[in-house]
LUMPATI-919601 format. One record per atom (N, C-alpha, C): residue in three letters; x, y, z; atom name; chain; residue number from 1. Coordinates in nm, 3 decimals. Example, Ala and Ser with C-alpha at 12.3 -4.5 7.8 and 13.67 -1.06 7.14 Angstrom:
KERO   code         u         v         w   site   unit   pos
KERO    ALA     1.319    -0.569     0.780      N      A     1
KERO    ALA     1.230    -0.450     0.780     CA      A     1
KERO    ALA     1.320    -0.330     0.780      C      A     1
KERO    SER     1.285    -0.225     0.708      N      A     2
KERO    SER     1.367    -0.106     0.714     CA      A     2
KERO    SER     1.290     0.003     0.787      C      A     2
***
This chain:
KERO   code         u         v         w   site   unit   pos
KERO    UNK    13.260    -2.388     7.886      N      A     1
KERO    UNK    13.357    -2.419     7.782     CA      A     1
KERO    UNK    13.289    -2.432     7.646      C      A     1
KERO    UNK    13.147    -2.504     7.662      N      A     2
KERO    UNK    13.076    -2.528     7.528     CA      A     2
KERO    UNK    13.111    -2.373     7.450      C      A     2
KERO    UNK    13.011    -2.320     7.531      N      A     3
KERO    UNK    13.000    -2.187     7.500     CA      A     3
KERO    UNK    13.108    -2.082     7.443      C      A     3
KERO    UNK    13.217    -2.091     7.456      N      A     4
KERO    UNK    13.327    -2.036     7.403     CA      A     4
KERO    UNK    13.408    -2.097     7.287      C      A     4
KERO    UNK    13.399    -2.271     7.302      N      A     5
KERO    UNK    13.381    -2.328     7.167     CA      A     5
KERO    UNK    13.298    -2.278     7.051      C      A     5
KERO    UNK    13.179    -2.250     7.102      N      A     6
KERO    UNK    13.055    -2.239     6.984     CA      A     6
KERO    UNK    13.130    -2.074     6.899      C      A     6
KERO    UNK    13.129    -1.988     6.982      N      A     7
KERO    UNK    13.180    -1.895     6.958     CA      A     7
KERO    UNK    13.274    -1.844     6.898      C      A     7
KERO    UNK    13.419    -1.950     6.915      N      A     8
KERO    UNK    13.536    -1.926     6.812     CA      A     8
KERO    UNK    13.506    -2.042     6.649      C      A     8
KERO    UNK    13.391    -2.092     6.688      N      A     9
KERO    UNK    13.359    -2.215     6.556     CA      A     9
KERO    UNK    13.245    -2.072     6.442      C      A     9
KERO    UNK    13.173    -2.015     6.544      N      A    10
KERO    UNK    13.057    -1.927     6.456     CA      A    10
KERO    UNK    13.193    -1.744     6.465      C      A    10
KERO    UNK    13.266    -1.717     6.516      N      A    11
KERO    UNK    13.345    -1.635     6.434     CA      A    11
KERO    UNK    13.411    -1.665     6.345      C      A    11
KERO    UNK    13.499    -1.737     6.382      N      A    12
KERO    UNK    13.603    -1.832     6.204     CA      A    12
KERO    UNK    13.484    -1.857     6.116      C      A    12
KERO    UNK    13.396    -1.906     6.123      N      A    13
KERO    UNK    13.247    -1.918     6.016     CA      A    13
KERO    UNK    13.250    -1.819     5.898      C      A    13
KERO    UNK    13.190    -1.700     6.001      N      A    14
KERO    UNK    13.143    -1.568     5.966     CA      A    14
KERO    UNK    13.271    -1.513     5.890      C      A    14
KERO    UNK    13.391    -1.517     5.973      N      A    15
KERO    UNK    13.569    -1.465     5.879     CA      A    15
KERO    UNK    13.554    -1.513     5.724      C      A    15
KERO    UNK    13.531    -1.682     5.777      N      A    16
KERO    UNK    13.561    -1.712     5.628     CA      A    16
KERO    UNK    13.448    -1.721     5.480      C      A    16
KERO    UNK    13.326    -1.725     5.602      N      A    17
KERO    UNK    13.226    -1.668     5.477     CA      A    17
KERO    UNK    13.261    -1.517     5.428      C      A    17
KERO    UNK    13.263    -1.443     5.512      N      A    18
KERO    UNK    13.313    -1.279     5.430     CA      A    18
KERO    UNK    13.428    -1.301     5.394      C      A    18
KERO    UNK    13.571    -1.384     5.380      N      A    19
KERO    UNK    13.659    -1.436     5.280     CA      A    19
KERO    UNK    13.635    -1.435     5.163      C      A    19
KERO    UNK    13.534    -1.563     5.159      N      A    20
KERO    UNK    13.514    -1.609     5.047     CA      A    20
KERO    UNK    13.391    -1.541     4.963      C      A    20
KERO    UNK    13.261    -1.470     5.038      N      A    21
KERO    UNK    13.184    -1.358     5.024     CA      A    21
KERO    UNK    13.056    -1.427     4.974      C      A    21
KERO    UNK    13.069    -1.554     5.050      N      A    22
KERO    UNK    12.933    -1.619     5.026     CA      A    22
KERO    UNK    12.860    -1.682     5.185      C      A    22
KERO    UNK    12.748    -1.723     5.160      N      A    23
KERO    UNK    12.645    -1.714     5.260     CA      A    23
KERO    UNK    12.707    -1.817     5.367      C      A    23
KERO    UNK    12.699    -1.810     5.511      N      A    24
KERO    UNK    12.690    -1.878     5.609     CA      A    24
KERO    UNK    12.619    -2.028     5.580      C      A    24
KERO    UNK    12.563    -2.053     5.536      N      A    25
KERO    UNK    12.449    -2.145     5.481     CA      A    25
KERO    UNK    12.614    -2.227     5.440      C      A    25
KERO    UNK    12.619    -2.155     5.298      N      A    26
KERO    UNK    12.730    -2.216     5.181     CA      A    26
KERO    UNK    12.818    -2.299     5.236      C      A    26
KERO    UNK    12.896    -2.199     5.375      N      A    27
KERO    UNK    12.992    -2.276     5.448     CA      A    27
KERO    UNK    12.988    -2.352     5.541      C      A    27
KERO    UNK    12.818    -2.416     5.571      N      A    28
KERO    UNK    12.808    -2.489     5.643     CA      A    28
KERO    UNK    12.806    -2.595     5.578      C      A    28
KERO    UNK    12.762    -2.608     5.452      N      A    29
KERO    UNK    12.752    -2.707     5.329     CA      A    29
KERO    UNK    12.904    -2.801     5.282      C      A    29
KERO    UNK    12.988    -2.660     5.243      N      A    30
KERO    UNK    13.135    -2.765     5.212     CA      A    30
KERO    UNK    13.164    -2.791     5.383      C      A    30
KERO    UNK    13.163    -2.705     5.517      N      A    31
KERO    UNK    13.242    -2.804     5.596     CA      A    31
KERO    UNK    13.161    -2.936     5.647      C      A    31
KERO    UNK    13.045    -2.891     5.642      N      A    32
KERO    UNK    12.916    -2.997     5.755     CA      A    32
KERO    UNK    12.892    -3.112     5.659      C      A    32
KERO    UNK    12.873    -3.072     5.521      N      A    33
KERO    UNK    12.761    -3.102     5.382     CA      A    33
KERO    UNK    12.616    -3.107     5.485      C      A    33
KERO    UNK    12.557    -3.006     5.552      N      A    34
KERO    UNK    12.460    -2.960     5.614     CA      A    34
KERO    UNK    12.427    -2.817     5.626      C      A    34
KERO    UNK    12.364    -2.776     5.566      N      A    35
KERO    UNK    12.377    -2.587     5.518     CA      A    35
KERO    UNK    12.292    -2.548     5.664      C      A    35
KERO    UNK    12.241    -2.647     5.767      N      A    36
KERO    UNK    12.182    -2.562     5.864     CA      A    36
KERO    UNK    12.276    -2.540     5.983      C      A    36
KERO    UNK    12.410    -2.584     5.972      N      A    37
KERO    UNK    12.503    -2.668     6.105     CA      A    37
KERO    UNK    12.538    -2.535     6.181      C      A    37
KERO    UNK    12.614    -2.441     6.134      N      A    38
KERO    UNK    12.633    -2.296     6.223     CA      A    38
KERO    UNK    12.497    -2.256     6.242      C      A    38
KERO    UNK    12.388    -2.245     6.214      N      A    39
KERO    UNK    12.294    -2.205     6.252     CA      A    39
KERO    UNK    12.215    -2.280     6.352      C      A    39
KERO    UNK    12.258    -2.372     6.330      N      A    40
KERO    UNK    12.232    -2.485     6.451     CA      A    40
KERO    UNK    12.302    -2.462     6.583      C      A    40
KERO    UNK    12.388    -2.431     6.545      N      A    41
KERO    UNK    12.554    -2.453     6.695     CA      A    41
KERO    UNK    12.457    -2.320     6.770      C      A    41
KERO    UNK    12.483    -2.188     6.678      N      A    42
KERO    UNK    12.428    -2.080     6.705     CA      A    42
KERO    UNK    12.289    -2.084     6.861      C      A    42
KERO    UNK    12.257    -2.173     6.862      N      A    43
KERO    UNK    12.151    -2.150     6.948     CA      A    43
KERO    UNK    12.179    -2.285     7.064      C      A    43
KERO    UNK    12.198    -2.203     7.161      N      A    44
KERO    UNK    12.260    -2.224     7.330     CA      A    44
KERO    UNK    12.182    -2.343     7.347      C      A    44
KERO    UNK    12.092    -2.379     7.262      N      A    45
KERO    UNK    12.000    -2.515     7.340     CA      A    45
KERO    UNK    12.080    -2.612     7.253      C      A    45
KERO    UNK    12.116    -2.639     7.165      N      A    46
KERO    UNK    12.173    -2.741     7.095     CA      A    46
KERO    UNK    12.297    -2.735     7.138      C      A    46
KERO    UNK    12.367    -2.876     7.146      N      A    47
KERO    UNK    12.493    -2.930     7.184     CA      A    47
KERO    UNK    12.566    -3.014     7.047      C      A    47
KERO    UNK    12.744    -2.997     7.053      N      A    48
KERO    UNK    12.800    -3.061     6.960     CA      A    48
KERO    UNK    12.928    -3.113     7.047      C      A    48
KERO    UNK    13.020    -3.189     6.993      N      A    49
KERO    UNK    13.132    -3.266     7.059     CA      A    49
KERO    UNK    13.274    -3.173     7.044      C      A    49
KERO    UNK    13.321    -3.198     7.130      N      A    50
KERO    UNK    13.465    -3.148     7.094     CA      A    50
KERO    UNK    13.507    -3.218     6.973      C      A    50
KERO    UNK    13.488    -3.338     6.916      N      A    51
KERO    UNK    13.502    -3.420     6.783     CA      A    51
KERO    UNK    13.493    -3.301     6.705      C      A    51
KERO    UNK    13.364    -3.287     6.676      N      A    52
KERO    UNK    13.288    -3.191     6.555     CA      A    52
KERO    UNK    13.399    -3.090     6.618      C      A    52
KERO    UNK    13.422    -2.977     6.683      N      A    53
KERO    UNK    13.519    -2.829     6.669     CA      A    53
KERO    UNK    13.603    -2.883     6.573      C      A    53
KERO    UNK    13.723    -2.965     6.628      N      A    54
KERO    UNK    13.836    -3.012     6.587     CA      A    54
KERO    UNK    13.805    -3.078     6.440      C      A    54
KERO    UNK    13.704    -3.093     6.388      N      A    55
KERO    UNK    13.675    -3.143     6.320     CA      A    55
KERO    UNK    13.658    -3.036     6.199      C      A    55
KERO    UNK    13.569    -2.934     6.243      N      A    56
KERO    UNK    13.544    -2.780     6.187     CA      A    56
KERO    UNK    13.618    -2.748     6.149      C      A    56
KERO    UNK    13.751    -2.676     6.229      N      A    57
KERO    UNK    13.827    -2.624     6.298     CA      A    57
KERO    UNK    13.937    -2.692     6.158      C      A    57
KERO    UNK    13.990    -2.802     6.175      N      A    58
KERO    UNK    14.099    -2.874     6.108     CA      A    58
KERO    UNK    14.049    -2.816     5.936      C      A    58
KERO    UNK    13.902    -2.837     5.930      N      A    59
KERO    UNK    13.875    -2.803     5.784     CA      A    59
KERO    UNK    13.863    -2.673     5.770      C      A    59
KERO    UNK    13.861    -2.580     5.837      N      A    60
KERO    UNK    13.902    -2.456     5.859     CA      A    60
KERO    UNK    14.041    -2.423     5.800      C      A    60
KERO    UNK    14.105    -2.435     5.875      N      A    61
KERO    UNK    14.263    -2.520     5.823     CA      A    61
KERO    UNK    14.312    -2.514     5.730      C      A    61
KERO    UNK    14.275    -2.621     5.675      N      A    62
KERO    UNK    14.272    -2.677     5.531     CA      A    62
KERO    UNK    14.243    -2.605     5.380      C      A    62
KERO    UNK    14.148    -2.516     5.436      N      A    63
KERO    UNK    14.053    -2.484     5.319     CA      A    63
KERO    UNK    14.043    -2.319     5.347      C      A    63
KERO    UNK    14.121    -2.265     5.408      N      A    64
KERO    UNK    14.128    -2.102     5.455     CA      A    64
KERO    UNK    14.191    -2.032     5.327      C      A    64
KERO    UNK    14.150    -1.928     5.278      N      A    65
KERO    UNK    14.189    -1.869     5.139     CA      A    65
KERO    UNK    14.314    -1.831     5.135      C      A    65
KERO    UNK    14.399    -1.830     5.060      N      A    66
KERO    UNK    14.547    -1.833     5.079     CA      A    66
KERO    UNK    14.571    -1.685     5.109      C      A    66
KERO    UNK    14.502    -1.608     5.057      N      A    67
KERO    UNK    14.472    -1.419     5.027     CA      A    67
KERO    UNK    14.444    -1.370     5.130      C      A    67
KERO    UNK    14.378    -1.452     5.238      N      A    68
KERO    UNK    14.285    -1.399     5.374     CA      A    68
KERO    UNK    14.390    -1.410     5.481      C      A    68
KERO    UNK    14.342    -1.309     5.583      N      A    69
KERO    UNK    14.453    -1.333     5.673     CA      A    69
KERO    UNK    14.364    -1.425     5.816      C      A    69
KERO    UNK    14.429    -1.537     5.849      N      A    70
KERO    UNK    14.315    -1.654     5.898     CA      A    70
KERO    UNK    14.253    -1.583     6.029      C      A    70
KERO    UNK    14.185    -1.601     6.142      N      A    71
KERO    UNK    14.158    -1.508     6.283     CA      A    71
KERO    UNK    14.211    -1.577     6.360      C      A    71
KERO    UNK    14.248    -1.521     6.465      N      A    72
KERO    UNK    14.321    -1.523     6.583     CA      A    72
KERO    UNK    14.285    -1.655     6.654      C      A    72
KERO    UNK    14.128    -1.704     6.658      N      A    73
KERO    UNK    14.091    -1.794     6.711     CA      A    73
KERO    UNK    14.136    -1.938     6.623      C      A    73
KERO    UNK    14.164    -1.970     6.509      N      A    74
KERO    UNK    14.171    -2.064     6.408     CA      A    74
KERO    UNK    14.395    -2.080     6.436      C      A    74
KERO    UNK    14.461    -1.940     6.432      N      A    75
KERO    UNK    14.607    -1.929     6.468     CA      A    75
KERO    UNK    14.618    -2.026     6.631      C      A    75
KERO    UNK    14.539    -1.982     6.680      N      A    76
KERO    UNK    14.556    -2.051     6.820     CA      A    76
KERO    UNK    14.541    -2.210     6.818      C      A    76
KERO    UNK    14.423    -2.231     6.776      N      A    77
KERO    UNK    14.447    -2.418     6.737     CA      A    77
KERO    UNK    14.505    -2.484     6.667      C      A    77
KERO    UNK    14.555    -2.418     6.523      N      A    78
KERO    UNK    14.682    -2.467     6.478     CA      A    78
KERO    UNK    14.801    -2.471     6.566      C      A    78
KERO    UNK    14.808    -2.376     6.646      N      A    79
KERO    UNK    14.896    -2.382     6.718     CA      A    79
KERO    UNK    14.931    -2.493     6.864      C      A    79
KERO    UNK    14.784    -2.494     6.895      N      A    80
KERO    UNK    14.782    -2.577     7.036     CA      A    80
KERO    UNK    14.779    -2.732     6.974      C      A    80
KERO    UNK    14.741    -2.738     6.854      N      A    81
KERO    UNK    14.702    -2.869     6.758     CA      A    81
KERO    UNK    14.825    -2.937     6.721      C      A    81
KERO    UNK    14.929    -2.873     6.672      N      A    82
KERO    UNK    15.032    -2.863     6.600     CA      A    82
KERO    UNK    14.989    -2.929     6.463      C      A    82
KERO    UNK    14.870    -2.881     6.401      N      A    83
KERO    UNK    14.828    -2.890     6.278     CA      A    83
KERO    UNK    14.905    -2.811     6.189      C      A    83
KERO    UNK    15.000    -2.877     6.079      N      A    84
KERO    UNK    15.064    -2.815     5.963     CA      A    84
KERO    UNK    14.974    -2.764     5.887      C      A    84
KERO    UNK    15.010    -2.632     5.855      N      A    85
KERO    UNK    14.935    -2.573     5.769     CA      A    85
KERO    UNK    15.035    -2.614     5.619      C      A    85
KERO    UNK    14.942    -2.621     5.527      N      A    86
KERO    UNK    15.019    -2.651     5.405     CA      A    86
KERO    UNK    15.023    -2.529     5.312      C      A    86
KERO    UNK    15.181    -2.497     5.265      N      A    87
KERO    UNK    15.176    -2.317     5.247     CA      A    87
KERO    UNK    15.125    -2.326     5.088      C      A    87
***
């Protein structure tokens, strides 16, 4: 399960850094304020909480470019979340 967590947290990452067209680093900074945190998740030996996804994930959310169309994986937890998106 970790493992498929890590995976829809480091694709939505990668979506919304090429969104916004700045570095992986950048967007670990405004969501983590830690520019190493996806690069961290990234490697199978380090562990994070379901807290932290939902946590990601919600600021994902929040902060997704109004212009971008969000990914499939980020639609699904708003959805299972019943997190309002604010239009």
């Amino acid at each position: 399960m970790e493992q498929e967590l890590r995976k829809i947290l480091l694709n939505t990452a990668a979506a919304y850094a090429a969104a916004e067209a700045c570095a992986l680093s950048t967007i670990s900074r405004r969501v983590k304020n830690d520019a190493a945190f996806f690069t961290r998740i990234s490697q199978t030996d380090k562990s994070f909480t379901a807290r932290t996804f939902d946590e990601v994930m919600h600021w994902f959310a929040e902060n997704w470019p109004k212009e971008a169309q969000r990914p499939l994986e980020l639609m699904k937890w708003i959805a299972d979340t019943g997190f309002s998106v604010k239009p």
